[in-house]
Each structure stands twice: as structure tokens, then as C-alpha cells.
C-alpha positions as CSV (number, residue, x, y, z in Angstrom):
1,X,1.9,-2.1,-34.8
2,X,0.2,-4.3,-37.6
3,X,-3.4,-3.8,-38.1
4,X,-4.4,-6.4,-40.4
5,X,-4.6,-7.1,-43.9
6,X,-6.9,-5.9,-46.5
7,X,-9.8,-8.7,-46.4
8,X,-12.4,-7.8,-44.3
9,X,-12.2,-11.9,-43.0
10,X,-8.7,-11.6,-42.5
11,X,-7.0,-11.9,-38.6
12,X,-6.5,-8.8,-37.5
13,X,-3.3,-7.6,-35.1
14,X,-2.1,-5.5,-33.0
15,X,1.4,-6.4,-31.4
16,X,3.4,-5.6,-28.6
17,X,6.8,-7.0,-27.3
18,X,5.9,-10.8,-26.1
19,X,2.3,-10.5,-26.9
20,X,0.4,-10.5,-30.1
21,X,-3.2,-9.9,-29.7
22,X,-5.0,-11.9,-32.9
23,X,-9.3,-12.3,-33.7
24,X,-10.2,-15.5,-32.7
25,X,-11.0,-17.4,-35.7
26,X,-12.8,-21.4,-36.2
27,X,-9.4,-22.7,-36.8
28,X,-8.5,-21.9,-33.3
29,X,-11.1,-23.5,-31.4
30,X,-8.9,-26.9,-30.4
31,X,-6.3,-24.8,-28.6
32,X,-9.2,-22.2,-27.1
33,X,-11.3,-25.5,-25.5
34,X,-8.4,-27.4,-24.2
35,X,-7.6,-24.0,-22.1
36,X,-11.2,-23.8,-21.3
37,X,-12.0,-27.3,-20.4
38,X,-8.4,-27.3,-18.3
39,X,-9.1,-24.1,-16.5
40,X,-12.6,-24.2,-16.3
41,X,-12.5,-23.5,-12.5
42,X,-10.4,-20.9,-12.8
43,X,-12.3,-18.9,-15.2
44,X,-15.9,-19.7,-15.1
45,X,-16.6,-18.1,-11.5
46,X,-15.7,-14.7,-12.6
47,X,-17.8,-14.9,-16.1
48,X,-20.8,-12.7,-16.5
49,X,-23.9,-15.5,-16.5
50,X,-27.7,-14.8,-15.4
51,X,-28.7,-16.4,-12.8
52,X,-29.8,-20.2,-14.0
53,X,-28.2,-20.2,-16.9
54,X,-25.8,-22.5,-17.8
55,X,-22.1,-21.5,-18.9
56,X,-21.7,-20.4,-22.1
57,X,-21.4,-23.1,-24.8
58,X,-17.8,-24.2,-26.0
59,X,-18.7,-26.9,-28.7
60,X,-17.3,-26.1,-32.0
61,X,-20.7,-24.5,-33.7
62,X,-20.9,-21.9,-30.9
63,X,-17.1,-20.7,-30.8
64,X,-17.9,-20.3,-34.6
65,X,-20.7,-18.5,-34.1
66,X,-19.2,-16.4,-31.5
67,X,-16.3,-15.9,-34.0
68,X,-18.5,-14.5,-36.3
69,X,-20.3,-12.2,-34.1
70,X,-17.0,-10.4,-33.0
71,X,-16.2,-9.9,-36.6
72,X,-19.1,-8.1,-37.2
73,X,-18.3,-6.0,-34.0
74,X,-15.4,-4.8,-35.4
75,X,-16.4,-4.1,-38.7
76,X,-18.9,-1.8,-37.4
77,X,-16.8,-0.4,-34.6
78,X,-18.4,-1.4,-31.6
79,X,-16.3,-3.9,-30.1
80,X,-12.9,-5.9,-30.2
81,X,-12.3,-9.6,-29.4
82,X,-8.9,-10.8,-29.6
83,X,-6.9,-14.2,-28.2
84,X,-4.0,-13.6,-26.8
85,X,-0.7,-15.1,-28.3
86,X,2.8,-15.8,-27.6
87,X,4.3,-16.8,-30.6
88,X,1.9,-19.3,-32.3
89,X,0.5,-20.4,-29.1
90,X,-3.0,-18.9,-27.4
91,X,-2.8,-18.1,-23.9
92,X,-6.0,-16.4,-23.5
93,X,-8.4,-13.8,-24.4
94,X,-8.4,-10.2,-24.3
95,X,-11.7,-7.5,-25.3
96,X,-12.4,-4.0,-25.9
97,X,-16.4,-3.8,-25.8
98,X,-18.7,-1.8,-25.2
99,X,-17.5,1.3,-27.5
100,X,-19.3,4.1,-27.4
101,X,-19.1,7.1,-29.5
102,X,-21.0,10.5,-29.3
103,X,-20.0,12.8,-26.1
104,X,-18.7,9.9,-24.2
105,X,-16.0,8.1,-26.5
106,X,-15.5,5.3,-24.0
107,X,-14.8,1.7,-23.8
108,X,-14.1,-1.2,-21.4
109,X,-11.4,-3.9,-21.5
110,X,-11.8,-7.2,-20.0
111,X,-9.2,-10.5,-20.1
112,X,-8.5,-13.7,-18.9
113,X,-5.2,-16.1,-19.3
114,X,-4.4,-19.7,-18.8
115,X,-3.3,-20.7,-15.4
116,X,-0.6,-22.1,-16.9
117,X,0.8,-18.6,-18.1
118,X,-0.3,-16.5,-15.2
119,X,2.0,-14.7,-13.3
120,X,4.4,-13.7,-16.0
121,X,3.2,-10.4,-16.6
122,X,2.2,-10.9,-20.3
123,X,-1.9,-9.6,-19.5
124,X,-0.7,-6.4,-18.2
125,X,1.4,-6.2,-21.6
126,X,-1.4,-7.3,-23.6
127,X,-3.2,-4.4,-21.8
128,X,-1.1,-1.6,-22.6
129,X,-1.5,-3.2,-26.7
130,X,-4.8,-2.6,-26.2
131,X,-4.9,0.9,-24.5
132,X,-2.3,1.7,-27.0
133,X,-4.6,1.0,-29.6
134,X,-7.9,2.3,-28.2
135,X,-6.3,5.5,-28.0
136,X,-3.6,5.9,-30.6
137,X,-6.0,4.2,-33.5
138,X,-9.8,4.5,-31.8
139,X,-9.1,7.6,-31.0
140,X,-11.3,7.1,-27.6
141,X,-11.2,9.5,-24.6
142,X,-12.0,6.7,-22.1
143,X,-11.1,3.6,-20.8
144,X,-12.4,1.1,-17.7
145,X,-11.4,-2.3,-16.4
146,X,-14.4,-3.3,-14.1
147,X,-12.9,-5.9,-11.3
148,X,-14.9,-8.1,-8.7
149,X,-12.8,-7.1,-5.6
150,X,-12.1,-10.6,-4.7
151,X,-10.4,-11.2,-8.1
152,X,-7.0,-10.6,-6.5
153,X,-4.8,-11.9,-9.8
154,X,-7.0,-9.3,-12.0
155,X,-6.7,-6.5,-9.9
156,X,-2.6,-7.5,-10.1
157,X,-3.1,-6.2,-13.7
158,X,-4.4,-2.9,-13.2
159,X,-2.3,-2.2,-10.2
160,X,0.9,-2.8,-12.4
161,X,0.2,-0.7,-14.4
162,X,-0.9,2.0,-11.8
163,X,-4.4,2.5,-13.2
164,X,-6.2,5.4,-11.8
165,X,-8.7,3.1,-8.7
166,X,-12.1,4.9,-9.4
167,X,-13.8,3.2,-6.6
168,X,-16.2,0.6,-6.1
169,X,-19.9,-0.1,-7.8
170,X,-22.4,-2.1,-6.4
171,X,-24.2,-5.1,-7.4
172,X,-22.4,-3.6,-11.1
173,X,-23.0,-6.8,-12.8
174,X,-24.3,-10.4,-12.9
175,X,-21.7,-13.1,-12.4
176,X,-21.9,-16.9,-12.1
177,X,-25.3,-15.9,-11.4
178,X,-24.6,-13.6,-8.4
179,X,-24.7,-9.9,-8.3
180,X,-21.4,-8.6,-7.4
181,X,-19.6,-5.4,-6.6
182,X,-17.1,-4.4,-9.2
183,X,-13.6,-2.3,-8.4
184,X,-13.4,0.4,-11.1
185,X,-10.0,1.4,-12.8
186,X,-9.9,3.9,-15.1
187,X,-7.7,5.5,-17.9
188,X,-8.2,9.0,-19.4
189,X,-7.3,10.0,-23.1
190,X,-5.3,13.1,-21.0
191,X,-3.7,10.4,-18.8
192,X,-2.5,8.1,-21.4
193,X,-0.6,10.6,-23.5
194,X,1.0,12.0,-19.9
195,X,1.9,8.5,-19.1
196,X,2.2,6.9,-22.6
197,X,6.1,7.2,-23.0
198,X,6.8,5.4,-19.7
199,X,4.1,2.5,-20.6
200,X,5.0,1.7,-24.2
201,X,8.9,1.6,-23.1
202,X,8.3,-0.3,-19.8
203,X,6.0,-2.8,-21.4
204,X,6.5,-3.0,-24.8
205,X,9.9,-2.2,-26.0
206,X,12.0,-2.4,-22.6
207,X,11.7,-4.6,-19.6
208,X,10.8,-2.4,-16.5
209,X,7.6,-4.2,-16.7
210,X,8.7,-7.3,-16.9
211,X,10.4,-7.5,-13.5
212,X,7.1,-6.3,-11.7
């Protein structure tokens, strides 16, 4: 697994076996708003948004600035944003936020893909990158990926790779200006090194994954 090189600006990676999960940086903003201006149906119903406000802005100043903000995140330890890449090309987005430290040592990953690349298994890959990392290199005792139950090709993910179904919050969070229930799935420090064998050699160097 590469972690990045030694400038603090520098792309930082963490690699798995089709996947490459890469910060975002200003130079990928054409490739990021063609995907977001293409799928912008797809996606935009299942982002977090107050009610009346509009999307997020995706001109070039804001991805910057957003860019910039999730570098910071990571240099102080509090979050991860990373695009999702197979080979050159970005295929989505992939986060590990809210980390907290303390007694509770927990985090939560969210994604989203291209329409165009769904259905090929490569989110539940990028997901195991992730929980290899927030574990293995984090060192976290916790993990969560918070699902609107409706969202049937998200919930695909976690039920792939036989997350642990928590149960369901109410009204957990504001999306498209809506309060919605969220399906919890859940992933335990303890239950990652019971199960970490089988997911780094179905996902990530082998192909049992692939073929689910």
C-alpha cells in the first residue's frame, strides 16, 4: 500500500487490486464535473443538503476550495477525501470523515461512482482500501456506512461485503432537503482482524469478490 510522498501537497494513495484511491486535486476538476454534470441525477438525490439550499457548487473555484479543505483534513487527522481511480481515469469519490479520537476511535465512510462504472464491483473494493487503511494505518476501533434504505445500489456494497446491519436511525440526516432514515452498517476493529484475511484476498489480491 503506498501512502504518499514526502510533500505535505503531494497526492496521497492507498491502493488496492483495480482501484487506486488518490486526493482530489485542481487538476482534476474537468474529469470530476463531466461525471457530475452527466450523473447529476443519479447522485444529487442522495447528497446531504439543507432544506432550500441549492446543490453544492461544482465551478472550478469551489472544487479548489474544496480541494484545499480536505487537505487540511488530513493533515490534521480528521478526515479523508479521496477520487476513486482505475488506472488514470476517476470513476468517483470515496471519504473517511468524521474521525474521532478519544474513547470512541471511530469513523464513517461514504462513496459514490459513475453510472457508467457501477455494477462492476470496484466501490466495494475501494471499500475494503479504505477499511484496510482505517484500521491497519489509523489505527481506529470503528467503522460505519450510514445508508438511506431506498438506496438499493449502496446498500449492494455493504451487503457484499457482509457488513455487520446495525439497524435503522431515524430522520439520521438531512438529504436533498428531506430528513431521512439511514440503514446502519458497521465494522469493528475486533471484526476486521477476524475477517481481514478473507477480505484483503477476496477483494484485493484474488477474485472471489469480483464474481459477486
Amino acid at each position: 500500500m503506498r501512502t504518499g510522498r514526502s510533500s505535505p501537497a503531494a497526492p496521497f494513495e492507498l491502493v488496492g487490486r483495480r482501484v487506486t484511491l488518490r486526493t482530489l486535486r485542481e487538476s482534476d476538476y474537468e474529469p470530476w464535473h463531466e461525471i457530475r454534470v452527466r450523473c447529476r441525477d443519479w447522485l444529487v438525490p442522495w447528497e446531504p443538503r439543507p432544506a432550500g439550499s441549492p446543490p453544492a457548487a461544482e465551478d472550478r473555484a469551489s472544487f479548489a476550495a474544496r480541494c484545499a479543505v480536505r487537505e487540511r483534513e488530513r493533515q490534521v487527522g480528521s478526515g479523508y477525501g479521496f477520487g476513486i481511480f482505475v488506472g488514470p481515469r476517476l470513476v468517483g469519490e470515496l471519504t473517511v470523515s468524521a474521525i474521532q479520537r478519544g474513547p470512541f476511535q471511530s469513523a464513517s465512510i461514504g462513496y459514490w461512482i459513475d453510472r457508467d462504472w457501477a455494477g462492476q464491483s470496484l466501490v466495494p473494493e475501494a471499500v475494503v482500501v479504505a477499511l484496510r487503511f482505517a484500521f491497519d494505518m489509523l489505527g481506529l476501533h470503528r467503522v460505519e456506512v450510514s445508508i438511506i434504505p431506498r438506496n438499493a445500489a449502496s446498500r449492494r456494497v455493504a451487503e457484499k461485503l457482509d457488513l455487520r446491519l446495525e439497524g435503522i436511525s431515524e430522520r439520521y440526516l438531512e438529504i436533498d432537503g428531506k430528513w431521512e432514515d439511514h440503514v446502519r452498517y458497521a465494522m469493528t476493529a475486533e471484526e476486521w482482524q477476524l475477517r481481514r484475511a478473507e477480505l484483503i484476498s477476496g477483494w484485493l489480491t484474488g477474485s472471489e469478490g469480483l464474481a459477486t
